[in-house]
N, CA, C and O atoms as CSV, one atom per row, in Angstrom:
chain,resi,resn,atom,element,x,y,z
A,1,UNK,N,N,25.048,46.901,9.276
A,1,UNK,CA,C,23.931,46.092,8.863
A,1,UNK,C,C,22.728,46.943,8.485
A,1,UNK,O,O,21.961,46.746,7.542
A,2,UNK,N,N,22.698,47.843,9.309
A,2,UNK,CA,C,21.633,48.965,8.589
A,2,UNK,C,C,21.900,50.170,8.605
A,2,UNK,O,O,22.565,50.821,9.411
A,3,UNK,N,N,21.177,50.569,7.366
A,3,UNK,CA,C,21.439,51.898,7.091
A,3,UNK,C,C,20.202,52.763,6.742
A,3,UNK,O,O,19.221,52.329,6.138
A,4,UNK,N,N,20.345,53.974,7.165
A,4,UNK,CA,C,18.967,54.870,7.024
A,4,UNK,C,C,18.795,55.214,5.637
A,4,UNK,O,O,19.509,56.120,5.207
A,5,UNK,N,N,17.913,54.613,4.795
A,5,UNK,CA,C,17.761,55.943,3.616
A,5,UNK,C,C,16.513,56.651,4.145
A,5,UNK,O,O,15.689,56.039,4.823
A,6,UNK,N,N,16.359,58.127,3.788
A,6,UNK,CA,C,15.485,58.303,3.640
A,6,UNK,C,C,14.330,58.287,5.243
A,6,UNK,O,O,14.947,58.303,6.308
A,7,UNK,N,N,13.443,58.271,5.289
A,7,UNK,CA,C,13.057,58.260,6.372
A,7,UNK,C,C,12.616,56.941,7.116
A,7,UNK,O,O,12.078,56.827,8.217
A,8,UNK,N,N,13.095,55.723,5.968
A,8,UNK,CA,C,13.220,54.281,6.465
A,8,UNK,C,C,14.375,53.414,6.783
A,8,UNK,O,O,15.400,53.697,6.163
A,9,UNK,N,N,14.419,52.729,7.353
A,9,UNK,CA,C,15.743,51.854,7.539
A,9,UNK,C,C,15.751,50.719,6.813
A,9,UNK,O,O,14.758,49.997,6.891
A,10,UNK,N,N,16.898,50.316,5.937
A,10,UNK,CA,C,16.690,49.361,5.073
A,10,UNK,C,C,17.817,48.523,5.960
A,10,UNK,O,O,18.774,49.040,6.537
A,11,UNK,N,N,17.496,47.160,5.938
A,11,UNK,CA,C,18.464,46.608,6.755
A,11,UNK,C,C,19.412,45.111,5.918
A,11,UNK,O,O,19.016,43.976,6.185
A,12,UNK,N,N,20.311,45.254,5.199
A,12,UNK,CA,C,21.026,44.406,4.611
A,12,UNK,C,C,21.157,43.178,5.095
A,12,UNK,O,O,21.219,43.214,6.323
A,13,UNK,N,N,21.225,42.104,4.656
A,13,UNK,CA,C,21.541,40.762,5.027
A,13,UNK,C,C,22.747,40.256,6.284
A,13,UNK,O,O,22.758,40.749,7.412
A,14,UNK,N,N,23.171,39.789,6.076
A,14,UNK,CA,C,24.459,39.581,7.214
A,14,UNK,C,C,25.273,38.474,6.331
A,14,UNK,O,O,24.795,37.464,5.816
A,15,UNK,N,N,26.786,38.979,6.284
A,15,UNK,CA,C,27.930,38.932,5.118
A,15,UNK,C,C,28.011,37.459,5.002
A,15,UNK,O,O,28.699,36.979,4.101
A,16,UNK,N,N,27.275,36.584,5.957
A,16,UNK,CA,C,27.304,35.070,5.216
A,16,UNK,C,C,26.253,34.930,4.885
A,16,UNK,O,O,25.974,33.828,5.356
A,17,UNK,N,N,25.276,35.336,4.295
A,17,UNK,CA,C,23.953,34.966,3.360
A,17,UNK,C,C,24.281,35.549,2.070
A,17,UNK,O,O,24.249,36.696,1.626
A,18,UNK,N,N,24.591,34.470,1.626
A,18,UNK,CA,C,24.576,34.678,0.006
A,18,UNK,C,C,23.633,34.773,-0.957
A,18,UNK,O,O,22.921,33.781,-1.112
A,19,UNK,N,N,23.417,35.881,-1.762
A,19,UNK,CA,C,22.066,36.415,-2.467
A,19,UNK,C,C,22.637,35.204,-3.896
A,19,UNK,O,O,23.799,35.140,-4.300
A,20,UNK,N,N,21.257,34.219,-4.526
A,20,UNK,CA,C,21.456,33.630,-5.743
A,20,UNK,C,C,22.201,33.745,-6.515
A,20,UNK,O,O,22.909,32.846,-6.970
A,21,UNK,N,N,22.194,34.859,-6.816
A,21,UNK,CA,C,23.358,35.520,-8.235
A,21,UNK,C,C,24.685,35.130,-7.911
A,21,UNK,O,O,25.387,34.412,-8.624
A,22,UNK,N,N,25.105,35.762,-6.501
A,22,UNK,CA,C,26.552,35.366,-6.000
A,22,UNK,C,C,26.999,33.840,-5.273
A,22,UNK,O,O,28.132,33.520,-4.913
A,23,UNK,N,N,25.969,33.172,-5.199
A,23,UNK,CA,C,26.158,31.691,-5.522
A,23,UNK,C,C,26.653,31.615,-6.689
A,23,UNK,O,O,27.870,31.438,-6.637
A,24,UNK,N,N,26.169,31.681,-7.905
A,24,UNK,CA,C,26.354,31.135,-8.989
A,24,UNK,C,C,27.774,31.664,-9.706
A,24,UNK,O,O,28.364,31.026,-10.578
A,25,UNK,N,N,28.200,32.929,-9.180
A,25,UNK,CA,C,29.410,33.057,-8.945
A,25,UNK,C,C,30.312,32.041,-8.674
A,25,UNK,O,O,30.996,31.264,-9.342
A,26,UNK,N,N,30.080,32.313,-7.281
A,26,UNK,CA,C,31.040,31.556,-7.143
A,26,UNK,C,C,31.363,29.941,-7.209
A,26,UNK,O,O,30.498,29.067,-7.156
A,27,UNK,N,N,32.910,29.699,-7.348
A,27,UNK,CA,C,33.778,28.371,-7.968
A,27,UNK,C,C,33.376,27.279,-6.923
A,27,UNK,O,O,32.835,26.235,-7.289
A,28,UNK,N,N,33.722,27.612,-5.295
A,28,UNK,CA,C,33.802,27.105,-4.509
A,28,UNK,C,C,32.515,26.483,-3.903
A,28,UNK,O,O,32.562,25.586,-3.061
A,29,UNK,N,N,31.477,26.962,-4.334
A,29,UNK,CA,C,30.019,26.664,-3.941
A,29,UNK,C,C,29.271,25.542,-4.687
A,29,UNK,O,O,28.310,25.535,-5.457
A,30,UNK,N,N,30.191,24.462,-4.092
A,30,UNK,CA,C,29.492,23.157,-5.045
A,30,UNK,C,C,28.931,22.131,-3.836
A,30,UNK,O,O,29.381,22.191,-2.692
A,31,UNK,N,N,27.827,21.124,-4.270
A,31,UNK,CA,C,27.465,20.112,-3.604
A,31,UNK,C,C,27.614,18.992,-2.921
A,31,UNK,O,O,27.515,17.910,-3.498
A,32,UNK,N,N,27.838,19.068,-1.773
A,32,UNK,CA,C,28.733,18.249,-1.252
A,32,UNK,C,C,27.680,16.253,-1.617
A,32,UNK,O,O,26.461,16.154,-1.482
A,33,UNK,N,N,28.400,15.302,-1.952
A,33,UNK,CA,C,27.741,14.116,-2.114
A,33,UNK,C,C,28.004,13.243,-1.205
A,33,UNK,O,O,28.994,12.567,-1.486
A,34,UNK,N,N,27.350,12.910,0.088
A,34,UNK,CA,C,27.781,11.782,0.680
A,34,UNK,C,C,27.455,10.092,0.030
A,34,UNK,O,O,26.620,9.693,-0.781
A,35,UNK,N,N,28.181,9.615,0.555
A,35,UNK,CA,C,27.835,7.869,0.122
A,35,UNK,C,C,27.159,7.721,1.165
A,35,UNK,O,O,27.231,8.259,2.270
A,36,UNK,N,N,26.461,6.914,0.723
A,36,UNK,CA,C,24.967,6.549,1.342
A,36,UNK,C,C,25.252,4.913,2.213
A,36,UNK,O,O,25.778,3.818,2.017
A,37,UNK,N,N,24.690,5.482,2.991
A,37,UNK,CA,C,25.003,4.219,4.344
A,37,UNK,C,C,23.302,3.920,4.624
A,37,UNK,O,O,22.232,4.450,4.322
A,38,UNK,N,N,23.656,3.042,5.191
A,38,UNK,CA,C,22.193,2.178,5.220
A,38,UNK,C,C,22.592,0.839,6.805
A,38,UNK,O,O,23.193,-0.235,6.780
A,39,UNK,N,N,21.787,1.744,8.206
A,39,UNK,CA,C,22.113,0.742,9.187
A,39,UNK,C,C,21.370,-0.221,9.611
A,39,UNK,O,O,21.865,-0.821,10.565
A,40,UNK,N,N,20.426,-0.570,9.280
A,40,UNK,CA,C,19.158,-1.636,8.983
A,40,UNK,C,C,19.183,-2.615,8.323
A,40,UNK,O,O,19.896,-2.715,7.324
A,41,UNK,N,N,18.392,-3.555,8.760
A,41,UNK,CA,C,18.373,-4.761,8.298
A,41,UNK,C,C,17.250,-4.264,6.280
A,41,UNK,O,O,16.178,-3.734,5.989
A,42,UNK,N,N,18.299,-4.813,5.599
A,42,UNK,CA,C,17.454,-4.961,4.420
A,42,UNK,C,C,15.886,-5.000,4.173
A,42,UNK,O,O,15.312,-5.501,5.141
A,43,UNK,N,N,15.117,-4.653,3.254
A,43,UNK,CA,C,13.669,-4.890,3.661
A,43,UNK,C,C,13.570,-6.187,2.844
A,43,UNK,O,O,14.263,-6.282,1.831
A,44,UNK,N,N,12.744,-7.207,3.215
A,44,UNK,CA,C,12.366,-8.402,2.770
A,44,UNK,C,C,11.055,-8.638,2.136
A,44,UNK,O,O,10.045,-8.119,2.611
A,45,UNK,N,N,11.022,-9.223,1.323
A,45,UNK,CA,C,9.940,-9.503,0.346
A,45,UNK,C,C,8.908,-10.441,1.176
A,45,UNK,O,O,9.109,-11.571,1.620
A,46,UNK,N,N,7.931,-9.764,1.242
A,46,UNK,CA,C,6.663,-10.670,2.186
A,46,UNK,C,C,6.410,-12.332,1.154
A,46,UNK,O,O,5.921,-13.363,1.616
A,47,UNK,N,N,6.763,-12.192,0.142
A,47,UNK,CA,C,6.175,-13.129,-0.583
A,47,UNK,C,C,6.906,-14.570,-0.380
A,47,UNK,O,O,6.407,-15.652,-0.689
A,48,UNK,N,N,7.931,-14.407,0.083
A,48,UNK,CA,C,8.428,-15.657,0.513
A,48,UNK,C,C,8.199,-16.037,2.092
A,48,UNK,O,O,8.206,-17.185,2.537
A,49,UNK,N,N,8.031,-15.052,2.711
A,49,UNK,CA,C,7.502,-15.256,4.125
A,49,UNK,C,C,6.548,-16.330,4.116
A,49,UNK,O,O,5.730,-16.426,3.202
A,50,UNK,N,N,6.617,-17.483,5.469
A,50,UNK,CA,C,5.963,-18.333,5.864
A,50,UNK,C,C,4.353,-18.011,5.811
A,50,UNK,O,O,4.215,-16.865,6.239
A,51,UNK,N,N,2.826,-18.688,5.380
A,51,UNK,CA,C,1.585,-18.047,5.828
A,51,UNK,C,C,1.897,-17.374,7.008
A,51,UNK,O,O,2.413,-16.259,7.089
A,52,UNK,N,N,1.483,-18.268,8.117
A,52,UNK,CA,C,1.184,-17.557,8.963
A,52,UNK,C,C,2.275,-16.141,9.460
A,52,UNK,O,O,1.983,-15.270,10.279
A,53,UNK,N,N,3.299,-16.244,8.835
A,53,UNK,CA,C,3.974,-14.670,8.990
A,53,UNK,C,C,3.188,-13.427,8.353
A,53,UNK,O,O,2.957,-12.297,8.783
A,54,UNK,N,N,2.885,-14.047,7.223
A,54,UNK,CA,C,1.918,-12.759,6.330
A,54,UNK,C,C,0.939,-12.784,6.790
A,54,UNK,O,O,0.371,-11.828,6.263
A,55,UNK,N,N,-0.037,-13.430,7.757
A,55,UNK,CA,C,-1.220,-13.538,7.958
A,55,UNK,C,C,-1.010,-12.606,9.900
A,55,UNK,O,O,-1.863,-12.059,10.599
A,56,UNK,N,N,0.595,-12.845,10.146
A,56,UNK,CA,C,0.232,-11.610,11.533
A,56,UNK,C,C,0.705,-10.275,11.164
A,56,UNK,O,O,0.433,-9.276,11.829
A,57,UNK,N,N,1.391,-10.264,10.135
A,57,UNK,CA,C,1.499,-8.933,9.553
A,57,UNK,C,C,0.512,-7.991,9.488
A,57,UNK,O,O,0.433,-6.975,10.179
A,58,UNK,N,N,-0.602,-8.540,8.218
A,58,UNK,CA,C,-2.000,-8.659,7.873
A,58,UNK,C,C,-2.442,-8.130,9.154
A,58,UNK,O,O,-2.725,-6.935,9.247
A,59,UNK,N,N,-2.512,-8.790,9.990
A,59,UNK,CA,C,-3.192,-8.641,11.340
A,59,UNK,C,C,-2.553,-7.005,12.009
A,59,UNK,O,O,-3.354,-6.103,12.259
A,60,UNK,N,N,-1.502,-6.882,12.162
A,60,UNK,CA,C,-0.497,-6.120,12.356
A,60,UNK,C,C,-0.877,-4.801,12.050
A,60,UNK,O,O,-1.242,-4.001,12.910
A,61,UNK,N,N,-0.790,-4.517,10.673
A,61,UNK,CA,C,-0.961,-3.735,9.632
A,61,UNK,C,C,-2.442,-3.107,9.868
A,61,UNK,O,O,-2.578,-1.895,10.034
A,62,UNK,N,N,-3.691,-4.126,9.873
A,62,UNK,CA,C,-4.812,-3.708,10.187
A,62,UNK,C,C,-5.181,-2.830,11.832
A,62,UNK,O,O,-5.734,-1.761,12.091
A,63,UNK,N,N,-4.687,-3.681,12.501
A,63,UNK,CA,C,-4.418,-2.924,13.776
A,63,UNK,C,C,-4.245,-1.609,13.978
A,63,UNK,O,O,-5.070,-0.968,14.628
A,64,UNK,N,N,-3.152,-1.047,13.446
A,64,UNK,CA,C,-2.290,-0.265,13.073
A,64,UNK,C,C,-3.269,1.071,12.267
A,64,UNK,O,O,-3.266,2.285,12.467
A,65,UNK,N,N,-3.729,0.569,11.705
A,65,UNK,CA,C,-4.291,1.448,10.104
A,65,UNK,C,C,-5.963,1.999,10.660
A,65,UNK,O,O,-6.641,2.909,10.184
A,66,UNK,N,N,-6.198,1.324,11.507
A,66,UNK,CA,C,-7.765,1.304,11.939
A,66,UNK,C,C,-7.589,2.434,12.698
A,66,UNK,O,O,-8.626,3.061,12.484
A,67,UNK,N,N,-7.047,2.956,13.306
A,67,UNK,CA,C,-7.056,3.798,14.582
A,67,UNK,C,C,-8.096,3.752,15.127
A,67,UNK,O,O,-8.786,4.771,15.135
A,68,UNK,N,N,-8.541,2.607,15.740
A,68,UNK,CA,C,-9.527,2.313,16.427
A,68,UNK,C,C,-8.928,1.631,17.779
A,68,UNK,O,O,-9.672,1.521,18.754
A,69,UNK,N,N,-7.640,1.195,17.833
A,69,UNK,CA,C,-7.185,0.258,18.580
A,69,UNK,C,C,-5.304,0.761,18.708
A,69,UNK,O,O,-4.453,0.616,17.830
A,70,UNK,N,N,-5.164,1.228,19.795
A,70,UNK,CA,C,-3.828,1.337,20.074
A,70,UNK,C,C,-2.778,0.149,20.587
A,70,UNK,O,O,-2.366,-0.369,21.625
A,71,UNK,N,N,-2.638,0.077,19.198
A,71,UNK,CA,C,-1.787,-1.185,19.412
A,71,UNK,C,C,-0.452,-1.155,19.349
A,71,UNK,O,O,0.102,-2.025,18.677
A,72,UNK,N,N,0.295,-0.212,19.991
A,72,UNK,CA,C,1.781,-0.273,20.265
A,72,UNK,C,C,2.118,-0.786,20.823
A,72,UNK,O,O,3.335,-0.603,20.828
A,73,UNK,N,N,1.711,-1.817,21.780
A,73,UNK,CA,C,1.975,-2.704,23.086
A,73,UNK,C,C,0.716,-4.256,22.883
A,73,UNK,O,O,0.138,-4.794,23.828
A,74,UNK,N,N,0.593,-4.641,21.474
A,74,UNK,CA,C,-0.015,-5.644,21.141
A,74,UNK,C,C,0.657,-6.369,20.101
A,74,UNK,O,O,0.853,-5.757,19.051
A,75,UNK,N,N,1.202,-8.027,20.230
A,75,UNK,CA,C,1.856,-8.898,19.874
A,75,UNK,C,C,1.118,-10.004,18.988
A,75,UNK,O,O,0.373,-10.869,19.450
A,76,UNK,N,N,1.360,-9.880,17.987
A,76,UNK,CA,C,0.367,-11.030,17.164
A,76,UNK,C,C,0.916,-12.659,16.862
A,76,UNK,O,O,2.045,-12.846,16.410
A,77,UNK,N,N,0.126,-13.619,17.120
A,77,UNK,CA,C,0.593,-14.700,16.536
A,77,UNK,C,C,-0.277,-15.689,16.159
A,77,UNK,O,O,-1.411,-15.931,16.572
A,78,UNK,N,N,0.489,-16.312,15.199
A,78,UNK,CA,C,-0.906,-17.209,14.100
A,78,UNK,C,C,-0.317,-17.770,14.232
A,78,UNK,O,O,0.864,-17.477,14.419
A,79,UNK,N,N,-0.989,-19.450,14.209
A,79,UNK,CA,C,-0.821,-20.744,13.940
A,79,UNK,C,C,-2.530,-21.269,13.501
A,79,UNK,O,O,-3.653,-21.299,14.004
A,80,UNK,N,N,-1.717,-21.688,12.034
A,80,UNK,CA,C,-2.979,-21.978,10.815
A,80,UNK,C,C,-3.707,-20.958,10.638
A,80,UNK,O,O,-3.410,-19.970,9.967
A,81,UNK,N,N,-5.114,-21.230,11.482
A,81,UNK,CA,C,-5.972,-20.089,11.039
A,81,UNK,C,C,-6.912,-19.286,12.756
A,81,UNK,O,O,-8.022,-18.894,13.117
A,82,UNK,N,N,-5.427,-19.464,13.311
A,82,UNK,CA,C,-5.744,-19.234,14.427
A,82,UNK,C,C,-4.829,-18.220,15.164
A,82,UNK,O,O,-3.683,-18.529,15.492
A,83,UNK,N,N,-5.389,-16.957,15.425
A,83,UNK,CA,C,-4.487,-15.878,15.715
A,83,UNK,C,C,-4.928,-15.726,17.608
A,83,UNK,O,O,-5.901,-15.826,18.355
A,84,UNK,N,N,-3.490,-15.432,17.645
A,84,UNK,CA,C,-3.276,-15.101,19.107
A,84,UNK,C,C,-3.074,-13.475,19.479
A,84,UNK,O,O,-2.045,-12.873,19.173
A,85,UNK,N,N,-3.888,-13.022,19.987
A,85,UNK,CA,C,-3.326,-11.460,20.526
A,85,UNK,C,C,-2.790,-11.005,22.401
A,85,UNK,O,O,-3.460,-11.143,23.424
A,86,UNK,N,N,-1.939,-10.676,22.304
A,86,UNK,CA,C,-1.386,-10.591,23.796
A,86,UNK,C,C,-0.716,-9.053,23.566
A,86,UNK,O,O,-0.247,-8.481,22.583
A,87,UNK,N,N,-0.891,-8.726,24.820
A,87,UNK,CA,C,0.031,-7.303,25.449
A,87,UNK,C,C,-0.963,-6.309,25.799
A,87,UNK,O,O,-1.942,-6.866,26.298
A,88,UNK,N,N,-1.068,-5.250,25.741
A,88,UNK,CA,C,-1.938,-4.188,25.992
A,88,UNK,C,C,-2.394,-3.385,25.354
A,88,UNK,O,O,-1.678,-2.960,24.448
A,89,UNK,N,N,-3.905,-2.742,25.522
A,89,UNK,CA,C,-4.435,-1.829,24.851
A,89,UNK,C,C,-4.928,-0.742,25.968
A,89,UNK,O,O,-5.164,-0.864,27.170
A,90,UNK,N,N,-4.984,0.322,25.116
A,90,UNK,CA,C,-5.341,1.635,26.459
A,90,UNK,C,C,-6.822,1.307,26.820
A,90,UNK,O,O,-6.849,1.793,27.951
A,91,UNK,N,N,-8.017,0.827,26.620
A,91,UNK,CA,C,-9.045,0.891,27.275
A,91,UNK,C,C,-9.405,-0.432,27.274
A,91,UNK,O,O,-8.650,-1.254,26.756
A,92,UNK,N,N,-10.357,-0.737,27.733
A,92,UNK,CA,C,-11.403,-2.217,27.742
A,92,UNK,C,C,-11.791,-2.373,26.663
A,92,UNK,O,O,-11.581,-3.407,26.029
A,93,UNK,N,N,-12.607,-1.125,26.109
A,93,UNK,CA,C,-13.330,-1.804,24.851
A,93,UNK,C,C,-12.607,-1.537,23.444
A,93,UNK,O,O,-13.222,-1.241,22.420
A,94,UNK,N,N,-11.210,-1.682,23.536
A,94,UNK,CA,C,-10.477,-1.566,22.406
A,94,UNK,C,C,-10.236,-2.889,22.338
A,94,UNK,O,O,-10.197,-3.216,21.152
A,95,UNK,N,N,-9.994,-4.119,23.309
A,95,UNK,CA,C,-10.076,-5.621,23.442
A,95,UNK,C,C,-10.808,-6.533,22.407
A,95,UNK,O,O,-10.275,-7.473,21.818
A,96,UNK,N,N,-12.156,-6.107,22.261
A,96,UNK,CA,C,-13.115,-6.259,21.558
A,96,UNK,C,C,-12.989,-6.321,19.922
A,96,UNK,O,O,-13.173,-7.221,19.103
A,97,UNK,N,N,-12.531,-4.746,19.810
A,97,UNK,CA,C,-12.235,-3.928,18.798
A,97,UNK,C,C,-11.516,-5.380,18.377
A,97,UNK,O,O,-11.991,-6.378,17.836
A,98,UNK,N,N,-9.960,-5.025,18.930
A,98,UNK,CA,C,-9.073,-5.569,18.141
A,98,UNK,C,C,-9.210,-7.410,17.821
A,98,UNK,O,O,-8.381,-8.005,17.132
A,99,UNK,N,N,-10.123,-7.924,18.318
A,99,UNK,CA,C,-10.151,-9.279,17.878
A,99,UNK,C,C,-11.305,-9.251,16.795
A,99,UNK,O,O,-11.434,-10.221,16.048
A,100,UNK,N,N,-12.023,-8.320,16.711
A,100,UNK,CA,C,-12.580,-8.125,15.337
A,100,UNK,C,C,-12.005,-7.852,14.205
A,100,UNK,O,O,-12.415,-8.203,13.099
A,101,UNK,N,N,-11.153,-7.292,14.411
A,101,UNK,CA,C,-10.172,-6.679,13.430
A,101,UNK,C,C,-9.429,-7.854,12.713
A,101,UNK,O,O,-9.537,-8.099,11.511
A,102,UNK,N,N,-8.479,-8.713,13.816
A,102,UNK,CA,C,-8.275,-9.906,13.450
A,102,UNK,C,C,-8.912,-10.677,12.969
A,102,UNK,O,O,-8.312,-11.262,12.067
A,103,UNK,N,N,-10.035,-11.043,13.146
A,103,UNK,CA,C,-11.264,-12.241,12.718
A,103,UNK,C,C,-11.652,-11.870,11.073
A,103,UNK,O,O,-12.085,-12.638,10.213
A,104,UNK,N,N,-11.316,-10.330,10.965
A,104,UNK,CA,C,-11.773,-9.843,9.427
A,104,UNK,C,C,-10.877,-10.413,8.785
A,104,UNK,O,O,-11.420,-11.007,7.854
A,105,UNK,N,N,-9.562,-10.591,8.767
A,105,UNK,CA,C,-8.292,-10.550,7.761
A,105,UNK,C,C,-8.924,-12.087,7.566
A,105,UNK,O,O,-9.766,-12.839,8.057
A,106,UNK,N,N,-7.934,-12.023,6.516
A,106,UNK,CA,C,-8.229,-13.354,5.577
A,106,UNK,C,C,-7.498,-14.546,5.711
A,106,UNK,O,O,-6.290,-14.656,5.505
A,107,UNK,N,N,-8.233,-15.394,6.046
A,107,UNK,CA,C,-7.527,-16.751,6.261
A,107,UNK,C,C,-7.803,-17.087,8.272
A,107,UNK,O,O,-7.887,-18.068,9.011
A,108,UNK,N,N,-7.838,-15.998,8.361
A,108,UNK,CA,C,-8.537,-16.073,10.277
A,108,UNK,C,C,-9.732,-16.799,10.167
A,108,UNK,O,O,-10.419,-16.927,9.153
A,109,UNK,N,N,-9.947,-17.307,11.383
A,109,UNK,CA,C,-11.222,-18.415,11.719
A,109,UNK,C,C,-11.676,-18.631,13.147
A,109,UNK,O,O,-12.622,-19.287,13.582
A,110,UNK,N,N,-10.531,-17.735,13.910
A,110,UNK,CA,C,-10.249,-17.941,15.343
A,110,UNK,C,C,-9.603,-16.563,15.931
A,110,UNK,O,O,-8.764,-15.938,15.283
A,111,UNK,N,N,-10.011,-16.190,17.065
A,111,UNK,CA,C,-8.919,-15.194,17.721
A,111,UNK,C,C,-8.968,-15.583,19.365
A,111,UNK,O,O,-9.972,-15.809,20.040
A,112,UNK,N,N,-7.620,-15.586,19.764
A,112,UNK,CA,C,-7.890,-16.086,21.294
A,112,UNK,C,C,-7.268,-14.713,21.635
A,112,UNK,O,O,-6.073,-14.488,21.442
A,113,UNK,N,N,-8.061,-13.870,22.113
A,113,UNK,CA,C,-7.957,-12.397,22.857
A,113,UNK,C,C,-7.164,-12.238,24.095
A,113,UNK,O,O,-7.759,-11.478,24.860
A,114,UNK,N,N,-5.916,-12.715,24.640
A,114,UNK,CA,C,-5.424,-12.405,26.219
A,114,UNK,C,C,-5.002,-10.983,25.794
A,114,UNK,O,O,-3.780,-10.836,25.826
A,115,UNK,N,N,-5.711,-9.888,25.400
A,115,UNK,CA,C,-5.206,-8.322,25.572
A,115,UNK,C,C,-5.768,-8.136,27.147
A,115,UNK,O,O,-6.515,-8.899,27.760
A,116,UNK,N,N,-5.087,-6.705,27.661
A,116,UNK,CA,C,-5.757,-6.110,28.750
A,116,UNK,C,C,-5.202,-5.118,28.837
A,116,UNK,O,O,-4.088,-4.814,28.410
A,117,UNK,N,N,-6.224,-4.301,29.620
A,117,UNK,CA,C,-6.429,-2.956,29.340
A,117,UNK,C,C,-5.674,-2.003,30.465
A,117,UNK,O,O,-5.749,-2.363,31.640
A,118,UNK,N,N,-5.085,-1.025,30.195
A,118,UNK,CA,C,-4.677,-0.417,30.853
A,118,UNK,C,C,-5.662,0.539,31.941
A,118,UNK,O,O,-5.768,0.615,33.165
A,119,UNK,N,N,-6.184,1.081,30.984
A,119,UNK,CA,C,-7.559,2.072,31.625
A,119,UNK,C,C,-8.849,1.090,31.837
A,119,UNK,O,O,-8.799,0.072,31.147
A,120,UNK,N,N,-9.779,1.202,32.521
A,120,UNK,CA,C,-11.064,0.716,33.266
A,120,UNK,C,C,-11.735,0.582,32.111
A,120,UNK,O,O,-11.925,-0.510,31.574
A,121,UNK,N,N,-12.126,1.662,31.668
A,121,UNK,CA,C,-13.120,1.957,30.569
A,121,UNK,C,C,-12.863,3.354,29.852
A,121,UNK,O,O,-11.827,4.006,29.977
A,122,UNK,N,N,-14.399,3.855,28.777
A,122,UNK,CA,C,-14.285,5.186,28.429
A,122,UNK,C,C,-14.558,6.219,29.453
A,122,UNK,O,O,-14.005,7.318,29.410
A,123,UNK,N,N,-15.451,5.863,30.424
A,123,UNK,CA,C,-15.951,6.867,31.368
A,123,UNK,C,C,-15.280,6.567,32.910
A,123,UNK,O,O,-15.845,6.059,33.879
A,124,UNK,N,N,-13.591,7.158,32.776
A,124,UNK,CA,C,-13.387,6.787,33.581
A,124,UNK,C,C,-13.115,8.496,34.268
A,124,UNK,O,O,-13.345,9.425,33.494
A,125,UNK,N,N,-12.777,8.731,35.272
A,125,UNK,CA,C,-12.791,9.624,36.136
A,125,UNK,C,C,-11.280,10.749,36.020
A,125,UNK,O,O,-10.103,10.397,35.951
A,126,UNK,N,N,-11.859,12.178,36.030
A,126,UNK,CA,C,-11.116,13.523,35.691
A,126,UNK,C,C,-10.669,13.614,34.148
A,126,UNK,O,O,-10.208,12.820,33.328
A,127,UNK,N,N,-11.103,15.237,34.158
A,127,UNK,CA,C,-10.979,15.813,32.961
A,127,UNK,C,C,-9.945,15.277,31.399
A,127,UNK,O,O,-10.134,15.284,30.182
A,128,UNK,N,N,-8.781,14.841,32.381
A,128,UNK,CA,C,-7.733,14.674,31.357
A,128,UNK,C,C,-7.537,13.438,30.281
A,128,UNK,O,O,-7.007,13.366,29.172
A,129,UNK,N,N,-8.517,12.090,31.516
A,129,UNK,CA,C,-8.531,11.048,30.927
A,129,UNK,C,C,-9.965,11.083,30.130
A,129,UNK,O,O,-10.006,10.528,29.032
A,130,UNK,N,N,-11.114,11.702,30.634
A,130,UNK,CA,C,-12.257,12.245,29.731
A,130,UNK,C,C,-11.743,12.313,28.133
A,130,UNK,O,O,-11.958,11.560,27.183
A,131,UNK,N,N,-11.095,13.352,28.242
A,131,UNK,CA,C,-10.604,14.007,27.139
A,131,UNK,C,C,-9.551,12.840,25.977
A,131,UNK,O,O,-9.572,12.745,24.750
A,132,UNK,N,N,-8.774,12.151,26.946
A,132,UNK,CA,C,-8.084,11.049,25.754
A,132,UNK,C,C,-8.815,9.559,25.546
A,132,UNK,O,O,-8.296,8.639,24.915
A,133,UNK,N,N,-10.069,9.503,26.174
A,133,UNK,CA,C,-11.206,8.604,26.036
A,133,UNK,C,C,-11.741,9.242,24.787
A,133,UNK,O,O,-11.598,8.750,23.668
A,134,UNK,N,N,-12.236,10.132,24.991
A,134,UNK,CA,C,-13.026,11.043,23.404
A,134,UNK,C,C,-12.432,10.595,22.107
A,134,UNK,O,O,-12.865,9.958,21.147
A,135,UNK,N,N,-10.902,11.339,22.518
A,135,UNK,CA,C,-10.121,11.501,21.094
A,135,UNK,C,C,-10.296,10.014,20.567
A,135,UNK,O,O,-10.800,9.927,19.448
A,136,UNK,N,N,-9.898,8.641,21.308
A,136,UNK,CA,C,-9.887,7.394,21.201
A,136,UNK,C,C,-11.141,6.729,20.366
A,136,UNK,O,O,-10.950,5.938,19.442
A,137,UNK,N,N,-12.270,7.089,20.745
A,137,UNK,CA,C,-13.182,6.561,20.323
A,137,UNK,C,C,-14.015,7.415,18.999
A,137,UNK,O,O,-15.102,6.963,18.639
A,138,UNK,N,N,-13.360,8.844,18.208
A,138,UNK,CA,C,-13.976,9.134,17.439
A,138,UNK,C,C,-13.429,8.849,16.078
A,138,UNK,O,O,-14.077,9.152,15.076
């Protein structure tokens, strides 16, 4: 693998790395094509979706996009123009947050807030939770 020229060592590849040129050589060096599998449910066209489906999406989506509000553990539901939020958010005053958020989207008129909070508040006690209070709120 290496060899001295000179007063440097030049050190050659290793006999399965093939340099470009000797790709193109060779016969056997072709692309393998798999057929394409797909294990998921199809994606569906929002436009036939029920209102209030597009309207917790909407809700959903905003949540989501704001990073103001950690909403991985928050459940949306509309009926008319009236959205429901349930499950959890990491602090108290992300509660707030997120029924504003809702009340913005379009066609809302109502938000009945049962979120709750995992953490107390922002100023809650030792360094570590300090620190993921910060990141949260900037």
């Amino acid at each position: 693998m290496e060899a001295l020229i000179g007063s440097r060592i030049e050190q050659s590849p290793p006999p399965y790395v093939l340099s470009l040129g000797e790709n193109r050589k060779r016969k056997d060096a072709t692309m393998v094509h798999k057929k394409a599998a797909f294990f998921g449910r199809p994606v569906e066209k929002t436009d036939d979706w029920k209102d209030s489906a597009q309207k917790e999406d909407a809700i959903a989506t905003e949540l989501a996009a704001s990073g103001l509000v950690d909403a991985t553990e928050v459940q949306v539901a509309v009926d008319g123009d009236e959205a429901r939020l349930t499950g959890e958010v990491y602090l108290r005053e992300e509660i707030a947050t997120a029924g504003n958020i809702a009340l913005g989207v379009e066609g809302i008129a109502r938000v009945r807030n049962a979120l709750r909070a995992r953490e107390r508040s922002i100023q809650s006690k030792g360094k570590e939770a300090d620190a993921r209070a910060q990141t949260r709120t900037l």
